[in-house]
N, C-alpha and C positions, 0 to 999 in steps of 0.2 A: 865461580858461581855460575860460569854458564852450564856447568853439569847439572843444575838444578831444573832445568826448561823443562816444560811443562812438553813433551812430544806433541800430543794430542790438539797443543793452541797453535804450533804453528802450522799441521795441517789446515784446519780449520781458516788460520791465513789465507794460506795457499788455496782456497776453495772459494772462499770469498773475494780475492783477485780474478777470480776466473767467472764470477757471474758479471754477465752483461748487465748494464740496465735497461729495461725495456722502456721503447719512447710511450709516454703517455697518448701519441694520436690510438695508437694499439690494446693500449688498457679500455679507453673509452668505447671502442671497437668491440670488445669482446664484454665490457656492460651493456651496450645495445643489442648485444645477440643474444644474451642473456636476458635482457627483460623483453625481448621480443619473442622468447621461449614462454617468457612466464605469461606473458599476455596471451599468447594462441597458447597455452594450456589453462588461463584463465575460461576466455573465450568459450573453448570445446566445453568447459566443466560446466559452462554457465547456458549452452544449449542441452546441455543433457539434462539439466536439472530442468531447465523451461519445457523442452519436449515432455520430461515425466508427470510436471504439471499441467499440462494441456490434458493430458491422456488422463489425470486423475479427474483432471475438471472434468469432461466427456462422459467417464465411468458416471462419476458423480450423478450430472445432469439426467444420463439413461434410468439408473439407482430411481429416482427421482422421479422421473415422469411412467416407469415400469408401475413404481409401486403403487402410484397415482391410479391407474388404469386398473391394478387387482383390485383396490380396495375401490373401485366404481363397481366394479364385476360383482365383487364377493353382494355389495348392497343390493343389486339388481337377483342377482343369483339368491340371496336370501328371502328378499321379497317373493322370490318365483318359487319356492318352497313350499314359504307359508300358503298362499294363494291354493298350491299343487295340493297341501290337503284340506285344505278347504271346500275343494271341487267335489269331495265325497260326502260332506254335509250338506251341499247343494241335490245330487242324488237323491240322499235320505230324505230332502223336503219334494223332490219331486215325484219319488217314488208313494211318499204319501200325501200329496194332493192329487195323485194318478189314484191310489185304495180311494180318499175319500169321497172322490164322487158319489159313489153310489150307497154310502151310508148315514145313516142316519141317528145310528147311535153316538151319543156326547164321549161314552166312554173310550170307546176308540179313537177319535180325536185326539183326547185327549193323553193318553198311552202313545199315541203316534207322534204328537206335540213332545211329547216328555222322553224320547226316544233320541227324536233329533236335534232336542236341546241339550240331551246327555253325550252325542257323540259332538257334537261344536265344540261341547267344552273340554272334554276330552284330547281333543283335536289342538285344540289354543294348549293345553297343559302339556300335551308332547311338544309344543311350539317354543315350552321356556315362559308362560304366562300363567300367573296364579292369580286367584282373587285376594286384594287383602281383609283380611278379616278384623273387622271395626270394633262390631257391638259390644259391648259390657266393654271394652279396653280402654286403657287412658291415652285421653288425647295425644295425638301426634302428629305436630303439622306438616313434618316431611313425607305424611302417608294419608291427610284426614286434610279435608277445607271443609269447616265449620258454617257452616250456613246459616244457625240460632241454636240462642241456647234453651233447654227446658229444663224449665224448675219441677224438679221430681226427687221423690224419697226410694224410690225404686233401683236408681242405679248411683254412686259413689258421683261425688263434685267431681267434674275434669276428666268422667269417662264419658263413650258414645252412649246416645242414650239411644238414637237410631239410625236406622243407615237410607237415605234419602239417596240415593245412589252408590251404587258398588262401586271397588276401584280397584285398579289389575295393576301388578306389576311383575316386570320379567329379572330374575335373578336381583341386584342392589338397585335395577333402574324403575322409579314411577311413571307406568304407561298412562294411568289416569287414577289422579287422589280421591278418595272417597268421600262423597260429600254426605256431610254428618250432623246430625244435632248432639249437641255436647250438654252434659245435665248440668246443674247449678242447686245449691239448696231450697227447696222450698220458702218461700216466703208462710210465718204463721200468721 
């Protein structure tokens, strides 16, 4: 029966007689150098990430106080626009209190008045500023402050019935609401 041996198990014998065993002070040894790998490559991984967050903060903060500073600029800059053609309206009324000295007719005054109240407004409508328009419409408090109502058969309940003050606004925004009288039925 010993023709039957497995060849192969008593190598295997023979190879496992021939491994040492190694002292555990050795094992412990080479886990300490081992986690004292993983630690300084903890370490390094955990400055790189902290340095990239420092530098995003920083971006950040600049991001931040950059756009802070445009959008002061842009408001000053816009202001300085409107103003800029403004100064040609100013002209126009200078130019005609310079003609009207010396006349005395009403009519030109008044052609002169109506001249330089056509280029202001003109001026404000290339600005981005409309007038809203009230009259005969149904009330609307996000465009209209109702100041009294009038009882009148002339214009529909809950429309203006007149405009006590104009009121401008620039594209969705109200520069100033139109202050309105708003009809009601007549009482018979």
């Amino acid at each position: 029966m010993e023709d039957n041996k497995n060849p192969f198990q008593e190598e295997e014998i023979k190879e496992n007689e021939n491994i040492e065993e190694i002292p555990s002070e050795e094992v412990s040894e080479v886990q300490e150098e081992i986690q004292e790998e993983i630690k300084d490559d903890f370490e390094a991984k955990y400055e790189d990430l902290n340095n990239k967050y420092l530098r995003l903060a920083a971006d950040f903060d600049n991001f931040r106080k950059r756009t802070l500073q445009e959008k002061e600029d842009l408001s000053k800059y816009a202001a300085s626009e409107v103003l800029k053609k403004l100064t040609s309206v100013l002209d126009t009324f200078d130019r005609a209190a310079e003609h009207l000295k010396e006349v005395d007719n009403c009519q030109t005054v008044k052609e002169s008045y109506e001249v330089a109240v056509k280029q202001l407004i003109d001026t404000l409508k290339k600005c981005g500023m409309e007038e809203i328009v009230a009259l005969g419409k149904v009330f609307n408090p996000n465009e209209h402050e109702a100041i009294t109502q009038v009882p009148t058969s002339e214009f529909e309940p809950d429309t203006v019935a007149f405009v006590a003050q104009k009121g401008y606004k620039m594209g969705d925004r109200i520069i100033r609401p139109a202050l309105v009288g708003v009809a009601k039925k007549e009482d018979e």
